[in-house]
N, C-alpha and C positions, 0 to 999 in steps of 0.2 A: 504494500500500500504506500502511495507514494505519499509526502506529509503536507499537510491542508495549506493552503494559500493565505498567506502570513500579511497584514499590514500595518506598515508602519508611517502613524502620524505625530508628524513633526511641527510643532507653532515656531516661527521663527524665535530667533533674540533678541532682545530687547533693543530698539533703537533709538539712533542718537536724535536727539528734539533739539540740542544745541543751537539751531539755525536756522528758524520759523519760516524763514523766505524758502528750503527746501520744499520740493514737489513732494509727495507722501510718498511716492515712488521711487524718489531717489534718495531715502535717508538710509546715510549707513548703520552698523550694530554701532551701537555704544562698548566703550568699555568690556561695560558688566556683562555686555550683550553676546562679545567674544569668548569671555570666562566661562560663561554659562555653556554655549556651545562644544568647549573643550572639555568641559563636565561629561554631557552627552555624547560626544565622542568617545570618551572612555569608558562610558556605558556598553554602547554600541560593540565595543570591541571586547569588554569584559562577559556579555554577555552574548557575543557572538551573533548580533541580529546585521545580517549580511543582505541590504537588496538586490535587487537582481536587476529591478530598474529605480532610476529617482523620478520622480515628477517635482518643478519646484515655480513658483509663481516667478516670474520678470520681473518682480519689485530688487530693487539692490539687497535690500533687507534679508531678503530671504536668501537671493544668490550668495549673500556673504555667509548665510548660516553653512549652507555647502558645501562653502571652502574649507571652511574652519573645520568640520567636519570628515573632511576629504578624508584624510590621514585612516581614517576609523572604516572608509568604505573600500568595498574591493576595488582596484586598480582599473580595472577593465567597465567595472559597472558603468551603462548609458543614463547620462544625464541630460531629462528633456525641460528645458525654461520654456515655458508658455505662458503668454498675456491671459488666456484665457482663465489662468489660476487668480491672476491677482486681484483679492479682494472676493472672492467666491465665494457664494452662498452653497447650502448644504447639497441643492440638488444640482448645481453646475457642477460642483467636485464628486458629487454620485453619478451624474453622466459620464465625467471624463474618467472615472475607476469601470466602467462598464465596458469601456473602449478596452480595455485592456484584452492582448490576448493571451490565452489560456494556456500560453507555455510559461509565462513569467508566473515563478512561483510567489516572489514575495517584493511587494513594493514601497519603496517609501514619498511618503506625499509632503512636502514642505510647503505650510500654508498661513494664511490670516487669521484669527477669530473675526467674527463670530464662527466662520463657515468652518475650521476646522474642531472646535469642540461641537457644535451642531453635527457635525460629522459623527466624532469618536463619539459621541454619547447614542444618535438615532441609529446607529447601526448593530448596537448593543440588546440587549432581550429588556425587556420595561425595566423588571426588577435590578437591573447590575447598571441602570443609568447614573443612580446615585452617586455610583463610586468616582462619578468623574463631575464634580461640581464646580470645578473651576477648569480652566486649561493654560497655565500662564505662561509669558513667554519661555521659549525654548523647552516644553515639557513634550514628552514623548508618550503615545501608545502605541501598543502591539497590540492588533488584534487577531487573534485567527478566524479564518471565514468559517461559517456552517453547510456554508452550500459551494458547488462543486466548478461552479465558473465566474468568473467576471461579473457578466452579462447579468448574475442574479441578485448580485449585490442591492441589500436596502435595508428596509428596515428589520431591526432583531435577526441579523444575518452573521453574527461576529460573535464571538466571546472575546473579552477582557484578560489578557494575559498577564499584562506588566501597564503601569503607568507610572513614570518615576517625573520630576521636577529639578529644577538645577540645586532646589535649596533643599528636597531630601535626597538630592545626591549628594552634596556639600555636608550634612548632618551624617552621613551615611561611612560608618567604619572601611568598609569594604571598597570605596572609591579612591 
């Protein structure tokens, strides 16, 4: 049995506000927004959640979370930037995970709130939404799918694997 179809949602870093005349699109991480990211990267490679492909919105923000990230993803992994991410509500990012095809075992989505906790939570079974009440920057879930392709992806299709945050990976002995 080959093993279920893995995803992994990514809220960017926290970004830099420094410079109000920026476009919202072109603000880079902050700092903290870096730090955080290199948290998560060491997650990522501690606990061996390896995409197969990235999706990641064309905002700078998120493309920086990426970079920073790089190090922690396989070498070879395709990395797709698309407008259509930036700023996505829950059913724009549920279209474009549909698209997906059914070789790519496990994906990671690098995205906005609202549309990415609206995500990680509506694709969860009602009861296990709780466990994700916030989504703040640079937090990460793993879901695994319950159903067998892409294309079926939606509501209460997932179970809840792992959700970690920068500040309980920071808190966290084992990082």
């Amino acid at each position: 049995m080959r093993p279920p179809r893995r995803l992994l949602l990514l809220r960017h870093g926290k970004s830099d506000w420094a410079n109000g005349a920026t476009p919202d699109a072109d603000r880079p991480l902050s700092p903290r927004g870096r730090a955080s990211c290199r948290l998560i990267a060491e997650h990522l490679t501690a606990d061996r959640l390896a995409p197969d492909l990235v999706l990641c919105s064309s905002a700078r923000r998120t493309r920086e979370t990426v970079e920073q990230i790089a190090g922690a993803l396989p070498v070879s992994v395709p990395v797709l930037t698309e407008d259509r991410l930036y700023l996505a509500d829950v059913s724009d990012l549920l279209d474009r995970l549909r698209e997906l095809d059914d070789g790519v075992p496990t994906v990671l989505l690098v995205g906005h709130n609202p549309g990415i906790h609206a995500l990680a939570t509506g694709l969860l079974p009602l009861g296990e939404r709780s466990r994700l009440p916030t989504f703040p920057t640079a937090a990460l879930a793993v879901e695994d799918l319950a159903v067998g392709r892409w294309a079926e992806l939606g509501p209460s299709t997932t179970r809840l694997v792992s959700f970690v945050t920068p500040r309980s990976l920071a808190g966290s002995s084992s990082h």
